[in-house]
C-alpha positions in Angstrom: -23.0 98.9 27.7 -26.4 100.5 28.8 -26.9 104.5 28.1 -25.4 105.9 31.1 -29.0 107.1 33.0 -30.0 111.0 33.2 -29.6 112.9 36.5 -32.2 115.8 37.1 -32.4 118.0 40.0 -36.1 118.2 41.1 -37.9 120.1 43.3 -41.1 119.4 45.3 -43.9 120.6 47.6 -42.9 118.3 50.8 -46.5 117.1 51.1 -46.4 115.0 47.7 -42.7 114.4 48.9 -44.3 112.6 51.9 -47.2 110.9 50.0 -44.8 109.9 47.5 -42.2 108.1 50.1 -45.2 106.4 51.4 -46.3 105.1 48.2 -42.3 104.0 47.5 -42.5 102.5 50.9 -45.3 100.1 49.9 -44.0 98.8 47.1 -40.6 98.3 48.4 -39.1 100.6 45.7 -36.7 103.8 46.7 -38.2 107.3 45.7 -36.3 107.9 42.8 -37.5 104.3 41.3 -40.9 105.4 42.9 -40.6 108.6 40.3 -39.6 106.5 37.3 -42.6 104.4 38.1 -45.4 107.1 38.1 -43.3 108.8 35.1 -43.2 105.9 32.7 -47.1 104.9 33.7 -48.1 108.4 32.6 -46.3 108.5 29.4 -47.5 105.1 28.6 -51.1 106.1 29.3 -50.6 109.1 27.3 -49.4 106.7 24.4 -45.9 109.0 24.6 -43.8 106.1 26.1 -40.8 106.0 22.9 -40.7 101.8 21.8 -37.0 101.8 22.6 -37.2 102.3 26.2 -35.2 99.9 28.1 -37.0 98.3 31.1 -36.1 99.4 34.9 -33.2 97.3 36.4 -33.8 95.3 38.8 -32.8 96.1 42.2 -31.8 94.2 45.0 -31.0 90.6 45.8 -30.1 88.6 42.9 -32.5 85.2 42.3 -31.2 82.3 43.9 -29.3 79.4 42.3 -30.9 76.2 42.2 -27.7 73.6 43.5 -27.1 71.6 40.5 -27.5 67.5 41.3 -23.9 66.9 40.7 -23.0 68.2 43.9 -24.6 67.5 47.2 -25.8 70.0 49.4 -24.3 69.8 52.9 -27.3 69.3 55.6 -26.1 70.3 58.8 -29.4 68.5 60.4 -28.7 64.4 62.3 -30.8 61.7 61.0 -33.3 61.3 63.8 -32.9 57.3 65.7 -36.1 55.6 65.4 -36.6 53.1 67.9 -39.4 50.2 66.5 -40.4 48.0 69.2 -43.4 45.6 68.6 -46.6 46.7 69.7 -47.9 44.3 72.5 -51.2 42.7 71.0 -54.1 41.0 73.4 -56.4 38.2 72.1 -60.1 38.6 73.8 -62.1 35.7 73.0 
């Protein structure tokens, strides 16, 4: 079982709280993920990030399965008639 994560209270001028959002916004993360971002990019840069960091879950829909081959998928689409007729030919001489 994972480390249970730390809650912080923190405060902020609301113009980097706006820029911020943005930024989250873009990248399709949440603010607080946003945070833990920017956090763990400075520490790494700073060479400060510890070795046993774990990595950021991953949020949001789960990868799909691929179906396996012993089962079929269901189709819900009708096989489309075709209707061959000869094409009519003419002979010029």
């Amino acid at each position: 079982m994972p480390a249970e994560r730390k809650k912080i209270l923190l405060r902020l001028d609301p113009a980097v709280h706006d820029a911020l959002a943005r930024w989250a916004g873009d990248e399709l993360r949440s603010i607080n993920a946003q945070i833990e971002f920017v956090l763990r990019q400075a520490l790494a840069g700073a060479g400060r990030l510890p070795g046993n960091v774990s990595r950021i879950p991953k949020r949001g829909r789960p990868p799909a399965v691929e179906p396996t081959t012993e089962q079929p998928v269901p189709t819900t689409e009708q096989p489309v008639p075709t209707t061959e007729q000869p094409v009519p030919t003419t002979e010029q001489e």
